[in-house]
C-alpha positions in Angstrom: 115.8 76.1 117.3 116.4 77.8 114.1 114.3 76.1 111.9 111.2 76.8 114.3 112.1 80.5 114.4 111.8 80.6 110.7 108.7 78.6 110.5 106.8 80.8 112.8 108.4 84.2 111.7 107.0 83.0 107.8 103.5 82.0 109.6 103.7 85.3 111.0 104.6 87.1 107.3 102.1 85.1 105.7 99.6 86.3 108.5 100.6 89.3 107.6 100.4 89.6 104.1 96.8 87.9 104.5 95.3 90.8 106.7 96.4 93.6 104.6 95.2 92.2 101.9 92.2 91.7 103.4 92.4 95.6 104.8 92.6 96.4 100.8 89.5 94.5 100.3 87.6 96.2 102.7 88.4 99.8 101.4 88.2 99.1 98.4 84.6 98.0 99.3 83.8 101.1 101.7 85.2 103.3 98.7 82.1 101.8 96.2 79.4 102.0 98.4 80.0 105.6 99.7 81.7 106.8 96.6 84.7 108.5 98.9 88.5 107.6 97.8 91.2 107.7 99.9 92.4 107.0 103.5 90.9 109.9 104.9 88.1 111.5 102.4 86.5 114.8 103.2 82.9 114.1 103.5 80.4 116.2 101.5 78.3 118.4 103.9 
């Protein structure tokens, strides 16, 4: 029982690990194509 536990609780890290760097990806993108930084930029009016 323990060795499945911490099998699917690394599945779940890796998982993890693999969508946020994914999320960073992503902004990173958004951030050169509207030329904004940060989480929450003010747009321009």
């Amino acid at each position: 029982m323990t060795e499945t536990y911490d099998l699917d609780r690394d599945g779940d890290i890796d998982m993890s690990e693999e969508h946020a760097r994914h999320l960073g990806h992503a902004h990173a993108l958004r951030e050169s194509v509207d030329g904004l930084v940060g989480e929450n930029p003010a747009r321009p009016r």
